[in-house]
C-alpha positions as CSV (number, residue, x, y, z in Angstrom):
1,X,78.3,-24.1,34.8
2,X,75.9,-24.6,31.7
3,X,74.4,-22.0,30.0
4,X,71.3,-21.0,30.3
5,X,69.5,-21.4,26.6
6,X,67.8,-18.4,25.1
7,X,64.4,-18.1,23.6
8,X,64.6,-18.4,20.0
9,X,60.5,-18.7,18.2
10,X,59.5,-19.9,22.0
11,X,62.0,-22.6,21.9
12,X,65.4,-23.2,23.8
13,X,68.6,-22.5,21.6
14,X,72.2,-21.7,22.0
15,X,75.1,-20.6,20.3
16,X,78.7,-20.2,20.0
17,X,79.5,-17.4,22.5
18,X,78.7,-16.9,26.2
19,X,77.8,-13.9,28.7
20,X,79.3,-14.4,31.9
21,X,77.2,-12.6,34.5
22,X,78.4,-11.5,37.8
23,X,77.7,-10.6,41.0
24,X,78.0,-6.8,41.4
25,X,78.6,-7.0,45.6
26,X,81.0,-9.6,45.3
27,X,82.0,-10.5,42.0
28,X,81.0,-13.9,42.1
29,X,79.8,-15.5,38.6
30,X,75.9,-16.2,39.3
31,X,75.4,-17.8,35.6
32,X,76.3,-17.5,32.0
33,X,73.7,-17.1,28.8
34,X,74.0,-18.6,25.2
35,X,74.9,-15.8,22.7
36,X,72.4,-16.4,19.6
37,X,74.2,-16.5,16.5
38,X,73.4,-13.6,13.9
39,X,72.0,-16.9,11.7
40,X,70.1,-17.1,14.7
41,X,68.7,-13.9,15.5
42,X,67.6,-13.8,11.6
43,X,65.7,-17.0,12.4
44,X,63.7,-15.1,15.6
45,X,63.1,-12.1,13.3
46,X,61.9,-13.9,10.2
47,X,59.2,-16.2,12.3
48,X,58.1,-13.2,14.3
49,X,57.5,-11.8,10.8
50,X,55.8,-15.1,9.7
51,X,53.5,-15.1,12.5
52,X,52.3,-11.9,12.9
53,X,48.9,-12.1,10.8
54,X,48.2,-15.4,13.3
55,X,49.0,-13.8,16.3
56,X,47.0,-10.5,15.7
57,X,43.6,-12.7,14.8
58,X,44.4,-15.1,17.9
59,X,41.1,-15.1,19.9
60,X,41.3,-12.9,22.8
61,X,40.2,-15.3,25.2
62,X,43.7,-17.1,24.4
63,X,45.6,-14.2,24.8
64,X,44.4,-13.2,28.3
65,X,44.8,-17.0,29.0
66,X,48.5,-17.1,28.5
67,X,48.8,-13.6,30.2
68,X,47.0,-14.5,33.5
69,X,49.2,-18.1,32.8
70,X,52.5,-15.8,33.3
71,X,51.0,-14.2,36.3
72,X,50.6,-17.4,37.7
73,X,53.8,-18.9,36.8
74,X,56.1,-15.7,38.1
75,X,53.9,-16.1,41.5
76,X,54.9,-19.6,42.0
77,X,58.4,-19.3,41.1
78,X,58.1,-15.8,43.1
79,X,61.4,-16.5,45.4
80,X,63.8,-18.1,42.8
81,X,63.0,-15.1,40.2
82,X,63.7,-12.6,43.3
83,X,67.2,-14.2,44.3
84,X,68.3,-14.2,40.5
85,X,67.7,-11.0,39.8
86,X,69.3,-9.9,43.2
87,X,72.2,-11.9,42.0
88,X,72.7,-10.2,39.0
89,X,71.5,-7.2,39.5
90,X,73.0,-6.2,43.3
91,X,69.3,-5.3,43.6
92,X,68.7,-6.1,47.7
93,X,66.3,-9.5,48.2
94,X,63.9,-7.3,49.9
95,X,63.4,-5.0,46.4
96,X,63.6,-8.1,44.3
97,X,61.0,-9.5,45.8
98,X,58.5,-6.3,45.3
99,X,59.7,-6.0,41.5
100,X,58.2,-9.9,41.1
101,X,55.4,-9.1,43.1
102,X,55.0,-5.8,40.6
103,X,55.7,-8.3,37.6
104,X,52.9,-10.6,38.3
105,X,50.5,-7.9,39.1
106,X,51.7,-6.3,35.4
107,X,50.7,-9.2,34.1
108,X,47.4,-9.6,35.7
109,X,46.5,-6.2,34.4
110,X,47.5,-7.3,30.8
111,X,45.3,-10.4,30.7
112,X,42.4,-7.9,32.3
113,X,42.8,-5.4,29.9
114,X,43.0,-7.3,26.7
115,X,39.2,-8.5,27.8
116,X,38.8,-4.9,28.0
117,X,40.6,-3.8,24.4
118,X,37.6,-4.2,21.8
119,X,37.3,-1.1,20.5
120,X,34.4,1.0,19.6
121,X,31.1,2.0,18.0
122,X,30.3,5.4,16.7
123,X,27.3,6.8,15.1
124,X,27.8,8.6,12.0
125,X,23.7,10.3,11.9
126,X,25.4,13.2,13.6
127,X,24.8,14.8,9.9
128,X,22.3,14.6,7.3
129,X,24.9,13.4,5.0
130,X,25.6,10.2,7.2
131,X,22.1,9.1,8.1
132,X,22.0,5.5,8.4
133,X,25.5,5.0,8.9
134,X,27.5,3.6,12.1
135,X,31.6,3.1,12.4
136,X,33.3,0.5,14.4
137,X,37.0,1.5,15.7
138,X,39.4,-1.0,16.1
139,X,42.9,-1.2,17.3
140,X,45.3,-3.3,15.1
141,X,49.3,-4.4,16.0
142,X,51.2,-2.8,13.3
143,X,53.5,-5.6,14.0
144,X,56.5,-7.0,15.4
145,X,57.7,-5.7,18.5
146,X,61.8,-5.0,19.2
147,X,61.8,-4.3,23.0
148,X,64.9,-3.2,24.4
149,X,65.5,-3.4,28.2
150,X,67.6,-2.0,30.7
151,X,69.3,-3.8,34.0
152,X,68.2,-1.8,36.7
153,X,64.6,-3.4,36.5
154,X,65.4,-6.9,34.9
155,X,61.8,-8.2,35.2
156,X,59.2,-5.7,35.3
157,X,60.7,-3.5,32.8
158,X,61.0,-7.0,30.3
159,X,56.9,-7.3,31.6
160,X,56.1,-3.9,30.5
161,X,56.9,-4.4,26.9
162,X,56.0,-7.9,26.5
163,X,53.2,-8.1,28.3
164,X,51.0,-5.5,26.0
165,X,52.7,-7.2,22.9
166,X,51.1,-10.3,23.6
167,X,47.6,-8.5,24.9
168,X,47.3,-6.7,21.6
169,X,48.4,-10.1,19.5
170,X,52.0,-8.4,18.4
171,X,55.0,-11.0,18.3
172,X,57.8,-9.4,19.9
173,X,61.7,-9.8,20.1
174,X,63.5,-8.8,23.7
175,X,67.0,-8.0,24.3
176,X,67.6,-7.7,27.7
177,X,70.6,-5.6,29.0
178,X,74.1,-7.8,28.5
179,X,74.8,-7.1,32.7
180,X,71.4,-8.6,33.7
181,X,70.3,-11.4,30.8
182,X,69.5,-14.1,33.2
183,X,66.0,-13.1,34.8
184,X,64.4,-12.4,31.4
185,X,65.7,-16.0,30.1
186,X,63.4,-17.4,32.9
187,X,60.7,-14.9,31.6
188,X,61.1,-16.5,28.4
189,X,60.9,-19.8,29.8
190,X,57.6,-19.2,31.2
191,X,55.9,-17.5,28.2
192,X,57.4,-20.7,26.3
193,X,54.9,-23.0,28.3
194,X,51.7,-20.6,27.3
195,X,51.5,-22.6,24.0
196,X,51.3,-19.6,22.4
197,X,52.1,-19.7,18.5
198,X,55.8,-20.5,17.7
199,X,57.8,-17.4,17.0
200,X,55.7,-14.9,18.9
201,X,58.1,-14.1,21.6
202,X,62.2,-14.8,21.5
203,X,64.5,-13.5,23.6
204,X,67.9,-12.3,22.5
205,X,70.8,-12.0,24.4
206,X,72.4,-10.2,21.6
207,X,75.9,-8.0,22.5
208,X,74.6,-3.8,22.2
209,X,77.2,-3.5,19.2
210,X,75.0,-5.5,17.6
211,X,71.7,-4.4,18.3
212,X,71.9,-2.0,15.6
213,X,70.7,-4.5,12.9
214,X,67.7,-5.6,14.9
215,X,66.6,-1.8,15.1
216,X,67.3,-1.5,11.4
217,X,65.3,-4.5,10.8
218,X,61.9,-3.1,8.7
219,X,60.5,-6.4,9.8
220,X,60.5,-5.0,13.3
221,X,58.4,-2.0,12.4
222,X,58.3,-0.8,16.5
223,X,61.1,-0.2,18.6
224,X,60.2,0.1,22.5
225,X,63.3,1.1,24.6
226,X,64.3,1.8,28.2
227,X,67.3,3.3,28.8
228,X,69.8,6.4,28.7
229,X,68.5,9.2,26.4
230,X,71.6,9.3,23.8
231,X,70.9,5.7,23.1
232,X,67.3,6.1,22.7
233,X,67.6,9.6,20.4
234,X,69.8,7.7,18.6
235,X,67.4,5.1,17.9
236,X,64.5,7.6,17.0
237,X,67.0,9.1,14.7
238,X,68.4,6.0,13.0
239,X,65.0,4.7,12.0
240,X,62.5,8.5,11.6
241,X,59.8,5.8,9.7
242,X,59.5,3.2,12.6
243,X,57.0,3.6,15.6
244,X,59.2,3.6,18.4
245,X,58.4,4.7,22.1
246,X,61.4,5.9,24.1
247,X,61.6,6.0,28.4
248,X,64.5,7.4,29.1
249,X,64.7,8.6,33.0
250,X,65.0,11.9,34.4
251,X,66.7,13.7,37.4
252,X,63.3,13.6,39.5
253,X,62.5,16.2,42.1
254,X,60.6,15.9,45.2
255,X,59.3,19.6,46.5
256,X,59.0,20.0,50.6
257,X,56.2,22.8,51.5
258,X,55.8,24.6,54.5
259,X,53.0,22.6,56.0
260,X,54.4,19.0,54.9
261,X,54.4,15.4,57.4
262,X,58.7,16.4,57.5
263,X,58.7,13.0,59.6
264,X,57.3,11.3,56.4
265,X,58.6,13.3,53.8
266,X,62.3,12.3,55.2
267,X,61.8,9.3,55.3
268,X,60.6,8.4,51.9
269,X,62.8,10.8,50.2
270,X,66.1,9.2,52.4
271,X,64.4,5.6,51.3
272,X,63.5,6.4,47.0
273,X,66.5,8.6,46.9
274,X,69.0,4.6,47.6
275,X,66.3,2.0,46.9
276,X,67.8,0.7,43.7
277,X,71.4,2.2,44.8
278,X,69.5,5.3,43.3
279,X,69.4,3.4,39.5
280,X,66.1,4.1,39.0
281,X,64.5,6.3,36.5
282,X,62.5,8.2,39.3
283,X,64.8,7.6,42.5
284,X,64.5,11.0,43.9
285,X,67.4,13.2,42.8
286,X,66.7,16.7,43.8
287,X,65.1,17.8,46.9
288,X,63.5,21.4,46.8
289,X,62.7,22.7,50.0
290,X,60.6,26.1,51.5
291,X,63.3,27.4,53.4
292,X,60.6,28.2,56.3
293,X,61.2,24.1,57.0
294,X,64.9,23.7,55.2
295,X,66.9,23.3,58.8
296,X,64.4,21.5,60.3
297,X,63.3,18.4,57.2
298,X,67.6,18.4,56.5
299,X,68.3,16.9,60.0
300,X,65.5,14.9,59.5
301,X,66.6,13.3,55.9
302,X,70.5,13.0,57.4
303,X,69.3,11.0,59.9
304,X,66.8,8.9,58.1
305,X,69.8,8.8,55.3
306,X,72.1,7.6,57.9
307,X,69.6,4.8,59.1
308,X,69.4,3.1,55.8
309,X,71.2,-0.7,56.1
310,X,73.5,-1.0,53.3
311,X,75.4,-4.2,53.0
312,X,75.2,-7.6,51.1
313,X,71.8,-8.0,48.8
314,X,71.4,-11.1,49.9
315,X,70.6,-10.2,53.2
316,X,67.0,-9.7,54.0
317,X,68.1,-6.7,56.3
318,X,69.3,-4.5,53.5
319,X,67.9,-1.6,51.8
320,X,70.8,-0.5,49.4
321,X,73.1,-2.9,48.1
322,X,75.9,-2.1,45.0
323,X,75.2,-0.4,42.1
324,X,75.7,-2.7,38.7
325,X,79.4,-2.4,38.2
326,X,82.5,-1.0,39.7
327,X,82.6,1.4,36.9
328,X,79.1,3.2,37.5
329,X,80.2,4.0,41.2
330,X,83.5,5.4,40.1
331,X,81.4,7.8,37.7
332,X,79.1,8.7,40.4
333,X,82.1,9.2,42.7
334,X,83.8,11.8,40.2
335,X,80.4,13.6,39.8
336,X,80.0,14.6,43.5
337,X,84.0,15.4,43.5
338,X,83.1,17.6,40.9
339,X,80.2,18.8,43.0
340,X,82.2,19.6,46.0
341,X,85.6,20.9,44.3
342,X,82.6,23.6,43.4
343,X,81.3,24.2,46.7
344,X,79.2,21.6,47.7
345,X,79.0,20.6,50.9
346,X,78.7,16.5,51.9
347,X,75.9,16.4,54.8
348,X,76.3,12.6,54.7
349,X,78.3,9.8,52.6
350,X,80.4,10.4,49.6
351,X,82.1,7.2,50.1
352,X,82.8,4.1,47.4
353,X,83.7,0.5,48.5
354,X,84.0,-1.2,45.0
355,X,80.4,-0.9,43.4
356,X,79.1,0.0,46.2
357,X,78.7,4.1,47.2
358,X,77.6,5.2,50.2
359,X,73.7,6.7,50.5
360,X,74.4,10.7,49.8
361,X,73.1,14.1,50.4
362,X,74.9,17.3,49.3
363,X,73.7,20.6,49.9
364,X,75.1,24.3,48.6
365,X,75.5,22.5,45.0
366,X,76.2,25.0,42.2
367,X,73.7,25.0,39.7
368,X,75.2,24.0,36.8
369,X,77.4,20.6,38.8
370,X,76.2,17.2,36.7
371,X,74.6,16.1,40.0
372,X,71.9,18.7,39.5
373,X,71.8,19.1,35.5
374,X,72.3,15.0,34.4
375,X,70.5,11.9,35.8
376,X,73.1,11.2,38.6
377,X,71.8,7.1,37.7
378,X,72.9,6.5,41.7
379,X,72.6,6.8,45.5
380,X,72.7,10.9,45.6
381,X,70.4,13.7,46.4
382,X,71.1,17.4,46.8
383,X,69.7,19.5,48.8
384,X,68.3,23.0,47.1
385,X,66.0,25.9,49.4
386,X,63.6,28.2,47.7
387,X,61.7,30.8,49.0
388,X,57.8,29.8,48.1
389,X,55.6,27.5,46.2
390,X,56.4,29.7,42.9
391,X,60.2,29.2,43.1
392,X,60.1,25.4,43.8
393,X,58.0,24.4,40.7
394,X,60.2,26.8,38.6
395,X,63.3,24.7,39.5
396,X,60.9,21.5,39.7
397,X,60.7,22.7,35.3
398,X,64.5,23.7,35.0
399,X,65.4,20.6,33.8
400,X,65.8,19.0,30.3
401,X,64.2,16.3,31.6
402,X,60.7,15.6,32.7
403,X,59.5,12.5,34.2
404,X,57.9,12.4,37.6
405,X,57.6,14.9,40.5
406,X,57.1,14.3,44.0
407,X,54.9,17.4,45.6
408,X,54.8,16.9,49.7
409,X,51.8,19.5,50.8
410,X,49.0,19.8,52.8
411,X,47.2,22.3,50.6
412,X,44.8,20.9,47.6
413,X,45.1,24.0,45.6
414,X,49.0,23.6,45.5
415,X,48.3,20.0,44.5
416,X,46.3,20.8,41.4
417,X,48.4,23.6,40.8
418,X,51.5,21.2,40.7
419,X,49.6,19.0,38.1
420,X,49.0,21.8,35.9
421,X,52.5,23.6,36.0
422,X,54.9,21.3,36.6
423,X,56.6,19.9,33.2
424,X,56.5,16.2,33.8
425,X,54.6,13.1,32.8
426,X,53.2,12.3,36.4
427,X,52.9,14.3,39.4
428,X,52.4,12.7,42.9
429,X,51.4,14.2,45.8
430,X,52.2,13.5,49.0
431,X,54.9,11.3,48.4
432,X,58.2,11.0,45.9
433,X,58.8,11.1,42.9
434,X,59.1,7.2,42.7
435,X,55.7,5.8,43.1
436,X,54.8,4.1,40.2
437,X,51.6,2.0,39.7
438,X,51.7,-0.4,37.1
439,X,48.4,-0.3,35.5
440,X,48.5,3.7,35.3
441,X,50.0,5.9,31.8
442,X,53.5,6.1,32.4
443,X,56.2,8.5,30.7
444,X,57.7,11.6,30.2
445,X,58.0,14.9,28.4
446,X,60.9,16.9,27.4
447,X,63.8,14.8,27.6
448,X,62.6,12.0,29.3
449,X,60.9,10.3,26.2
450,X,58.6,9.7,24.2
451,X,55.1,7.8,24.5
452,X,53.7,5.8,27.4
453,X,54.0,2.5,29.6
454,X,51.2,0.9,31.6
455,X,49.6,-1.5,30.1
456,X,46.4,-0.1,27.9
457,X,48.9,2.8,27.3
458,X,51.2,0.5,25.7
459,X,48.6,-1.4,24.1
460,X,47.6,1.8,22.4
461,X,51.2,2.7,21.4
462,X,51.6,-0.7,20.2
463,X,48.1,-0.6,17.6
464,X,46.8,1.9,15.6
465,X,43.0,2.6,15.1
466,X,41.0,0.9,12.1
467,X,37.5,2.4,11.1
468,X,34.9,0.3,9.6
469,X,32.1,2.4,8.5
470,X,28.7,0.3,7.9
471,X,26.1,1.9,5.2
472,X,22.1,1.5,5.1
473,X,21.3,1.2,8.3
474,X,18.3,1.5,10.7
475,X,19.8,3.0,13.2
């Protein structure tokens, strides 16, 4: 099996050394990348650097070009992209498919809003002082880009970084996650055919132990990362003078009023609590119910729970497939034994069949078990029952972390109360936690990071404002 090439200045390159990747449901090798060479990856980072006065002054007519070019692309290659990254991510073909169709629509939005991204005029003749005098804001790259991406979302995380790089005219460097390299390669490939300047966008298949030197890099002067928070604080830590922008998950909570669809709210918590085998950022993780409904929504979310189809991701039928490895089932297995050696009682699942863990929900969980205090990163929710609106949003806010909560009411006022006192980034009402609209600000508070996706939110983190102030005029 050849290896794919990797994206080196927006040409095809390869190495010495190979990444086998696997299959997580069956173990099967489903392809192998190039390695770039550290020679190599000095050769991405130095023509990034060469290139970044050209690409910020690139016209923005050619940027949105290449963006809405992407789009296209991704679209026509829609079902090969889907099957590779359900091949090397476990993700099931059904949720593949929505993350390409998410992908091209992130796109989209980039080549709309860099039309949109022209910045502003200001008059100054708000004071004597200033009479005659107008300002004109602009937002400028300050640079290369080093985006750093994790598995569980192999495509439209990769889109979510690169995408506002190239709106805002910033080159940018990508290293996917080692388990899941393949599916940005083809990204790669794409952006290659843009005609875009040479060295604007590589993509680096690099080993994580040695990352470190591209985040050291001071021609990389932003750092964008997805991924677990000790990794990202690291980051943030190791380079204090760099712009960088962490996401970095959550343990996400959906709340269950007195007055709430139950039929509804069951099913979409039994549904965004497995969809990604529970490995994503805002899979619903903690269910807080009014007791006034507890017995009633809990046989309603077993048995939607129990309904799920889990099985081979291959199969157009299933909902949850394997998580990414053998070894992140075992954890989550030892983190609901922990759970229930406490006291917690399993309502449904529990089990693991090589990477694969069985759709879970625990109830009577002590407080401080990792399931409730750590992002369980898997197919578990647990069950807690408060005694009115004031107690759920207080253990909606006691958490380290703060992403995204899922409020499920009838009642407006509750709703803009939950936007107001709940400690996260986004609140949605009426459904989980895990609704996520591309083109919207994205991110977290607390521990779950800092800055925000979505692509003119990025483009902003990505630029900084420039003021030119213009003198003697008739204004």
């Amino acid at each position: 099996m050849d290896a794919r090439p990797f994206w080196l200045a927006g040409s095809p390159a390869t190495g010495d050394a190979e990444l086998t990747v696997t299959n997580p449901h069956d173990g099967r090798v489903v392809g192998t990348a190039s390695v770039p060479t550290p020679e190599q990856v000095e050769r991405a980072v130095a023509a990034a650097h060469a290139v970044r006065k050209e690409a910020a002054a690139l016209p923005i007519h050619v940027r949105a070009e290449a963006l809405a070019y992407v789009s296209r692309r991704l679209s026509e290659r829609a079902d090969e992209v889907a099957r590779l990254i359900s091949a090397e991510n476990g993700k099931p073909i059904f949720w593949a498919r929505g993350e390409v169709a998410r992908a091209v629509a992130t796109f989209r939005f980039a080549a709309e809003e860099t039309r949109r991204f022209s910045g502003e005029v200001q008059r100054l003749d708000t004071e004597p002082a200033a009479a005659g005098r107008l300002a004109y804001v602009s937002r400028q790259p300050y640079g290369p880009v080093l985006a750093v991406t994790p598995f569980n979302f192999p495509l439209n995380l990769v889109a979510h970084k690169v995408a506002p790089a190239m709106a805002v005219g910033a080159p940018v460097i990508v290293k996917p996650a080692p388990a899941t390299p393949l599916t940005a390669l083809v990204l790669g490939e794409i952006i290659a055919e843009t005609g875009l300047p040479a060295g604007m966008v590589s993509v680096l298949p690099v080993p994580n132990d040695r990352a470190g030197a591209l985040v050291d890099d001071p021609r990389l002067p932003v750092v964008s990362f997805t991924g677990s928070g000790p990794v990202g604080y690291a980051i943030k830590d190791r380079v204090p003078r760099k712009h960088v922008t962490l996401e970095l998950g959550g343990n996400a909570a959906a709340v269950v009023l007195d007055g709430a669809d139950l039929d509804w709210a069951a099913g979409r918590v039994a549904l965004f609590s497995n969809y990604q085998a529970g490995q994503s950022c805002i899979a619903v993780q903690r269910v807080i119910v009014e007791r006034t409904v507890l017995d009633a929504f809990t046989a309603k979310l077993v048995a939607a729970v129990d309904s799920l189809v889990v099985g081979d991701p291959a199969d157009e039928k299933t909902q949850v497939g394997p998580m990414v490895s053998v070894e992140a089932a075992e954890r989550v297995e030892r983190w609901v034994a922990e759970a229930v050696a406490g006291g917690a009682r399993v309502l449904t699942g529990g089990d693991r069949d090589g990477a694969t863990f069985a759709p879970t929900v625990l109830a009577d969980v002590p407080g401080d078990a990792k399931v409730v205090r750590e992002e369980v990163f898997g197919p578990v929710l647990v069950l807690r029952p408060v005694a009115s609106v004031d107690e759920a949003f207080a253990a909606v806010n006691d958490s380290r972390y703060g992403l995204q909560a899922g409020v499920f009411t009838s009642d407006l006022s509750v709703a803009f109360r939950a936007h107001k006192e709940l400690e996260v980034g986004g609140v949605v009402i009426g459904d989980v936690p895990s609704y996520r609209a591309d083109q919207m600000p994205y991110g977290g508070v607390k521990e779950s990071g800092v800055g925000r996706e979505g692509l003119r939110a990025a483009m902003e983190d990505y630029t900084y404002e420039k003021v030119m102030v213009l003198t003697g005029l008739s204004l």
